[in-house]
MIDOSE-1310 file (N, C-alpha, C; in nm, 2 decimals, decimal comma, always signed):
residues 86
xxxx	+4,05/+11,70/-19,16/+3,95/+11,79/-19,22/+4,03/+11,89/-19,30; +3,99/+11,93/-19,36/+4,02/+12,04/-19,48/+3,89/+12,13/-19,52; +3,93/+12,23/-19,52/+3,85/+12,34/-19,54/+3,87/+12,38/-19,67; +3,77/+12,42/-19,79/+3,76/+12,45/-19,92/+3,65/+12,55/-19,90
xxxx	+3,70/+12,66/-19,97/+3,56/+12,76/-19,97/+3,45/+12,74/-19,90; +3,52/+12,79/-19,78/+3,42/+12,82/-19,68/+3,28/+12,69/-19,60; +3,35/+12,55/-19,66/+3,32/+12,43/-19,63/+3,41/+12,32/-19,55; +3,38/+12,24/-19,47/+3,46/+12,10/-19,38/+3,44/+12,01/-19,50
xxxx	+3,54/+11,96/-19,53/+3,54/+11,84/-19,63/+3,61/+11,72/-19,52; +3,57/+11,63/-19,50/+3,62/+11,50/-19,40/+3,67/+11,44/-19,43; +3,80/+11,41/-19,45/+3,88/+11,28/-19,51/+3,89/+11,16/-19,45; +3,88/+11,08/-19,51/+3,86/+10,94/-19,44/+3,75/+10,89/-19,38
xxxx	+3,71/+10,78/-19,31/+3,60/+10,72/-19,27/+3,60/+10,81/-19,16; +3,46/+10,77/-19,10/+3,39/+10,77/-18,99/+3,48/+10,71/-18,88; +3,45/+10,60/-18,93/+3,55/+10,46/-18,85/+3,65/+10,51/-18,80; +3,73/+10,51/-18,93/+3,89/+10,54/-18,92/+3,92/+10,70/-18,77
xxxx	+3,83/+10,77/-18,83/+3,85/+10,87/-18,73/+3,82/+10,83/-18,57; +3,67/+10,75/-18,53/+3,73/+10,70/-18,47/+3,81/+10,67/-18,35; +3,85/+10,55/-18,44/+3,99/+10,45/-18,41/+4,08/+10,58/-18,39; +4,13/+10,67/-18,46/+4,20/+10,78/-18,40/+4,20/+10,80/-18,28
xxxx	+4,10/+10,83/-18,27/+4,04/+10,91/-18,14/+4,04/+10,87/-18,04; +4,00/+10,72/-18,07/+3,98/+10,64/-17,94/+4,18/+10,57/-17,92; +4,23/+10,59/-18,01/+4,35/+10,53/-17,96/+4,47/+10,68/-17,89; +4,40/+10,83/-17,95/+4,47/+10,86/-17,88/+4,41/+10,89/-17,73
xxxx	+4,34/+10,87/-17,70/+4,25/+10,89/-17,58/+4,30/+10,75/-17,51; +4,35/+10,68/-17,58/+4,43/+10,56/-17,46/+4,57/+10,61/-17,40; +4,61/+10,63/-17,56/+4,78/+10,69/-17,50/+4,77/+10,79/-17,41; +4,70/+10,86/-17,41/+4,65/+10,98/-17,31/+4,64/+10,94/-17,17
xxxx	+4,55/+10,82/-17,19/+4,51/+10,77/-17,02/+4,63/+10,69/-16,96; +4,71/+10,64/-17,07/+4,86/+10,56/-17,03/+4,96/+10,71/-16,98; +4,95/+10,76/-17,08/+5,04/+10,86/-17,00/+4,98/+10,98/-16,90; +4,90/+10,95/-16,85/+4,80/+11,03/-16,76/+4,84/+10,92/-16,62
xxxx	+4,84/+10,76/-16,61/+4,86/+10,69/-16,52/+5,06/+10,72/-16,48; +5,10/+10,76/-16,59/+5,26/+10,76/-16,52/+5,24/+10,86/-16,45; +5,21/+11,00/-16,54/+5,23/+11,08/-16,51/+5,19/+11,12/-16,36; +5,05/+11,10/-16,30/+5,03/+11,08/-16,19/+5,11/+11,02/-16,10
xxxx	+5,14/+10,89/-16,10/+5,27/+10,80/-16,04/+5,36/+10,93/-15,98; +5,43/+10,96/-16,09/+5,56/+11,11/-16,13/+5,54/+11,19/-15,98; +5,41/+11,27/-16,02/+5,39/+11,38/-15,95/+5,37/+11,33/-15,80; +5,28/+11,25/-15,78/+5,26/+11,19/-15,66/+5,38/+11,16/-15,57
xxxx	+5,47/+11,11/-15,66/+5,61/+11,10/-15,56/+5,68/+11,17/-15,53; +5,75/+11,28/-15,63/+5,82/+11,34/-15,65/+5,81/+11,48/-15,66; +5,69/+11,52/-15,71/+5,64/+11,65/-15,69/+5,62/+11,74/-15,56; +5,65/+11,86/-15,57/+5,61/+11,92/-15,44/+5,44/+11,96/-15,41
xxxx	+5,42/+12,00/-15,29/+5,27/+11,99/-15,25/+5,16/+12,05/-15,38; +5,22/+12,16/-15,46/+5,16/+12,15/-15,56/+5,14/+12,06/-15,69; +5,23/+12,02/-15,67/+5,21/+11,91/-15,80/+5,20/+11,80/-15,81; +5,19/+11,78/-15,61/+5,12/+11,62/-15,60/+4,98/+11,67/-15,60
xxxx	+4,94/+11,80/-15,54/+4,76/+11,79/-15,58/+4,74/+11,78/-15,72; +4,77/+11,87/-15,81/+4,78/+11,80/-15,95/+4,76/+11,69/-15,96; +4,86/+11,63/-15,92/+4,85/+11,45/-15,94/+4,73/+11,40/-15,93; +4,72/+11,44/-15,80/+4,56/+11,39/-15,75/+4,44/+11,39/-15,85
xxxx	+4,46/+11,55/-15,85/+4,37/+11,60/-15,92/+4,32/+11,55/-16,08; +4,47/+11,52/-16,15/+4,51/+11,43/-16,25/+4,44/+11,33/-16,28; +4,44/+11,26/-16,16/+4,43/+11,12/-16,13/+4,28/+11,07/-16,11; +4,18/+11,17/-16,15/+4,04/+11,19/-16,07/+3,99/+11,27/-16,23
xxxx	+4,09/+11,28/-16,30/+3,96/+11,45/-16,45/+3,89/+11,29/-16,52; +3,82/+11,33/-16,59/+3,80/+11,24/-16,72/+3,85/+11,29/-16,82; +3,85/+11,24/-16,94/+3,91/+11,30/-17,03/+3,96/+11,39/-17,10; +3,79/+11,50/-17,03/+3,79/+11,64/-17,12/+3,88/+11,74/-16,98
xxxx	+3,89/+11,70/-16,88/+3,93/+11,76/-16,76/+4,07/+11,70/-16,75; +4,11/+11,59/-16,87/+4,28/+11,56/-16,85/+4,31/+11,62/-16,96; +4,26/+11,69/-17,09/+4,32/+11,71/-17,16/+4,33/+11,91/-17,13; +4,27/+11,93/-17,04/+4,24/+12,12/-16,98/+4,41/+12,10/-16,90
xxxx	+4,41/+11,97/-16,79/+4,52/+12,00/-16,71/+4,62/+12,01/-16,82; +4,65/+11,93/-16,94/+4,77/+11,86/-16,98/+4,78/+12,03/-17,07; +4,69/+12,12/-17,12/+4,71/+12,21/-17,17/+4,73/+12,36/-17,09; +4,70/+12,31/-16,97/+4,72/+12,38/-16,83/+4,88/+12,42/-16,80
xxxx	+4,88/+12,27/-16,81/+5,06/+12,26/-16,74/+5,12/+12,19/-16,84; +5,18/+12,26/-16,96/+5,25/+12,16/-17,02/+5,38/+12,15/-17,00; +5,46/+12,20/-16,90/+5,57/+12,16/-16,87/+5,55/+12,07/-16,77; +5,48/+12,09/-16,69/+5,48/+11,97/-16,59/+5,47/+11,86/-16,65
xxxx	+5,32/+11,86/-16,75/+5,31/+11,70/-16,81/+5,45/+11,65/-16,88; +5,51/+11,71/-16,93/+5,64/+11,68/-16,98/+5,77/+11,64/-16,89; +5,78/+11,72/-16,84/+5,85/+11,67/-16,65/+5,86/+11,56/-16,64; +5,72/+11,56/-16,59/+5,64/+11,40/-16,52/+5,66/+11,30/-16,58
xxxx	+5,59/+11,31/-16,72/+5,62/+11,20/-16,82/+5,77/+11,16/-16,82; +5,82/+11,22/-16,82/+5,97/+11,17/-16,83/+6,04/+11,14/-16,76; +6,02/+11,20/-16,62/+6,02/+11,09/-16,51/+5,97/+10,98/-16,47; +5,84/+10,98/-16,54/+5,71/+10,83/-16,50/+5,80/+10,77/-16,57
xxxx	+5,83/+10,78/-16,66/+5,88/+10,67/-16,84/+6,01/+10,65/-16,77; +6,11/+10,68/-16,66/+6,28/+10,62/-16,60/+6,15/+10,57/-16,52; +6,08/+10,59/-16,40/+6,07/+10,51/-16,31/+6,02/+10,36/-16,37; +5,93/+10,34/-16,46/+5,90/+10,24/-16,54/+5,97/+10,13/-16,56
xx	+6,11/+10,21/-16,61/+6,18/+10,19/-16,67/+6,25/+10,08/-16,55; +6,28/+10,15/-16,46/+6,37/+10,09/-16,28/+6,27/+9,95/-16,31
């Protein structure tokens, strides 16, 4: 979007947007499944409830945690992404 005098101008399709949206709301749920993995094992009692907790939002309640805790999600992920890796 782009804003011009005091108007939303929409670039691109409908579609295309979307397909955005819906693909980053996958990568989200992929890195929402490690990251849970992460915490669940390795985390301490607070941040395996997280996990839990994690592991149970829907979308709009994974993207509050992921803005919640961004160092954890970052943590986690990067531990999920070696354990994977094993």
């Amino acid at each position: 979007m782009v804003k011009k005098k005091e108007h939303w101008v929409v670039t691109g399709t409908a579609e295309g947007l979307l397909d955005k949206m819906e693909k980053e709301e996958q990568l989200m749920e992929d890195e929402k499944y490690i990251i849970c993995e992460a915490m669940e094992k390795y985390g301490g009692s607070f941040v395996k409830a997280l996990g839990k907790a994690l592991r149970a939002a829907d979308p709009n309640n994974t993207r509050r945690i992921k803005k919640a805790f961004p160092d954890y999600w970052e943590q986690y992920l990067k531990m999920g992404k070696t354990m994977v890796k094993k």
